[in-house]
Steps between C-alpha positions, in 0.01 A plus 500: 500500500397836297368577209573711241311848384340358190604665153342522117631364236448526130455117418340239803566139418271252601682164552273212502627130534306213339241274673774551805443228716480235227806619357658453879351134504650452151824610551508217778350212295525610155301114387179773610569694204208524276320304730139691689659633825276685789652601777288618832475437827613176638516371193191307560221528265209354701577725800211783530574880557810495288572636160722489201832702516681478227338298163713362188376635160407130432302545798319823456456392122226247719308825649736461815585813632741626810233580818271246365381234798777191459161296522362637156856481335504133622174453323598674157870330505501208721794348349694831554799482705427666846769678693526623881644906477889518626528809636839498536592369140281776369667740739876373357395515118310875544841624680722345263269703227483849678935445514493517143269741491706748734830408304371770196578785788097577410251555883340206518106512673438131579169427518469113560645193416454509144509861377693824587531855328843677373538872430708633257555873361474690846320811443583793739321748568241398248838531217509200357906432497682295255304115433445219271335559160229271369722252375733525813249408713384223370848414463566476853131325577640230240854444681305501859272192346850335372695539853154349721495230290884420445605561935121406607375244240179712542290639175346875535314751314613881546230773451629842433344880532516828701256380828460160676160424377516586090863264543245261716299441211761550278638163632173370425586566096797340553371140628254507211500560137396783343196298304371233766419270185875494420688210548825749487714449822377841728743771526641458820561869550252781390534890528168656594521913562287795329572411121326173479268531799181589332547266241611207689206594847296733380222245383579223788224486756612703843570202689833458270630793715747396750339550861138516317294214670187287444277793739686791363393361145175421538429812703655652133252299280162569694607894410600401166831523489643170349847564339778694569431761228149553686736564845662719332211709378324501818548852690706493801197626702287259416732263573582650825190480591377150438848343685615800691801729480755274555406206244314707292837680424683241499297342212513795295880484532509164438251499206782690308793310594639667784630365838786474750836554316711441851691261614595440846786223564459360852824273666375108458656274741381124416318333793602187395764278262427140379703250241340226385610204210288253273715183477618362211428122682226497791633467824346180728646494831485760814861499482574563169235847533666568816850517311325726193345747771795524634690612218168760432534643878943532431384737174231677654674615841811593290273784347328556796808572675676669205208774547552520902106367564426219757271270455183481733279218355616162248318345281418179268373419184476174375328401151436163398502324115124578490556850629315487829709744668462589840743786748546482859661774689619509871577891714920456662457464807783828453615684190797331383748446198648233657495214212535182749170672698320570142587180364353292792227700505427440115595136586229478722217655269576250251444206709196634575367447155292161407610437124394237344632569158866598367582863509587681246529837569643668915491851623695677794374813634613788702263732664710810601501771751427835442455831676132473449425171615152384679439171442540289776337163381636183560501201272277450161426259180362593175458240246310316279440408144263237360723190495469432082718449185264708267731720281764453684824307366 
């Protein structure tokens, strides 16, 4: 696959989705809305050397934070419900996003699961060419928040400005409001360029710049520089030569709101496809799952095939009523899109399963071929979850 020469454009979008993997986990069983959710690892909260994910604002409102050790969220929220990551459903529900995204006829720079950038007003040549005023803008960053939540079911926050990193922490406005005493709902998208940037950055300690970390600031305080404004009074050359020519620049640039105004749209081709269903009544017997995966897999390998992929790897996810939910995954013995082959083979994962409990919730998915494949493993389980009822409904 290639990749496009990237170009600048007058306004970068920053398109953030909301507390991502909880929203994934919601959209599946929405009885864990407004309930503490972490997600991380194998959804096992005793289990050492693994760390939060993805946190619910119910959960962070408890000090829990994503990259925090699972073992110290467990002992700030113990009765929070704990979820093993699903790569693939995250995979699905990011794709499904990006689709809308591309539909504007905007580049689109992915840059993870949960966040991408659009560019809009092309300017050639350093000429900026016709684009969106103010209120156009915002405009559009409104109807993009609209169409991810009414095709994905997903909430967002859009950041908007002339580089990556002032519409980075322009997104940043956007999740929060403008006073942080205010109980007003936050924005939900913010423009951040050279009009307001003094007055919204310029007395915010350094580390509020995008890319600016903990060793970067501190190095900044013991030479008594604190804020932005104090960045941006600093002389290039003495910046320069406390972090060096590259950084030292690049903090002067970004001390005044400057940064990357390109965008460079690269082909995405999924790695995977999953469909999964919550149950309106709990399913009890091996049969009665085998008959539900079974209509998952018939779903699944109709888009699979629609898109001319094959299929390289299955997989299963079963969750239980107290949301211990566990996947196992087996390597095809060959590549197939044979559904009789697929279905035995998801057939057979499920019986490997010891539940205990009625299930509530199943998951099919496809791991797919692609021209830049190298994993060769074999088969795997993730899973987890402290068995409990706490919050849950």
């Amino acid at each position: 696959m290639t990749t496009s020469d990237p170009s600048r454009y007058r306004w970068l979008l920053h398109v953030d989705l909301d507390q991502f993997q909880v929203s994934v986990e919601r959209l599946r069983s929405p009885e864990l809305v407004d309930v503490p959710v972490i997600v991380g690892g194998n959804g096992d909260p005793t289990e050492a050397r693994k760390v939060v994910t993805c946190a619910s604002y119910e959960a962070r409102d408890h000090g829990v934070r994503a990259g925090m050790p699972l073992r110290a969220a467990y002992r700030k929220m113990p009765d929070a419900v704990y979820l093993p990551l699903d790569m693939g459903a995250y995979d699905a529900a990011s794709a499904e996003v990006m689709e809308v995204l591309r539909g504007y006829g905007h580049p689109v720079e992915v840059w993870g699961w949960d966040e991408a950038y659009l560019g809009v007003g092309l300017l050639d040549a350093g000429t900026a060419g016709p684009s969106p005023d103010d209120t156009e803008i915002a405009a559009l960053a409104t109807r993009i928040r609209a169409d991810i939540r009414d095709v994905c079911g997903l909430s967002s926050c859009v950041g908007i400005s002339d580089n990556k990193q002032r519409a980075k922490m322009a997104t940043g406005f956007a999740k929060r409001p403008k006073d942080p005493d205010s109980t007003v709902e936050p924005p939900k998208v913010f423009l951040l360029d050279g009009r307001n940037w003094l007055d919204l950055m310029g007395e915010r300690p350094s580390r509020d710049l995008w890319s600016v970390g903990p060793k970067t600031s501190a190095k900044l305080s013991r030479n008594g520089i604190e804020s932005v404004n104090d960045l941006i009074g600093t002389p290039r050359d003495e910046l320069i030569a406390l972090f060096g020519p590259h950084q030292g620049n690049w903090l002067y640039v970004l001390s005044r709101g400057g940064g990357d105004s390109t965008v460079t749209p690269e082909p995405w081709l999924a790695r995977s496809h999953s469909k999964s269903q919550t149950y309106a009544h709990d399913l009890h017997t091996y049969d009665e799952m085998r008959a539900a995966t079974a209509d998952l897999l018939r779903d699944l390998l109709h888009q699979v095939v629609g898109e001319e992929r094959v299929p390289f790897r299955v997989a299963v996810t079963v969750r239980t009523t107290t949301f211990f939910t566990r996947t196992k995954s087996h390597k095809l013995d060959a590549p197939t899109t044979d559904y009789d082959t697929l279905e035995a083979e998801v057939a057979e994962l499920l019986a490997k399963f010891e539940i205990d409990r009625p299930v509530r919730l199943l998951g099919v998915r496809l791991d797919l071929e692609s021209d830049d494949d190298t994993e060769v493993g074999g088969d795997n389980e993730i899973g987890g979850g402290r068995e409990t009822s706490a919050g849950t409904a």
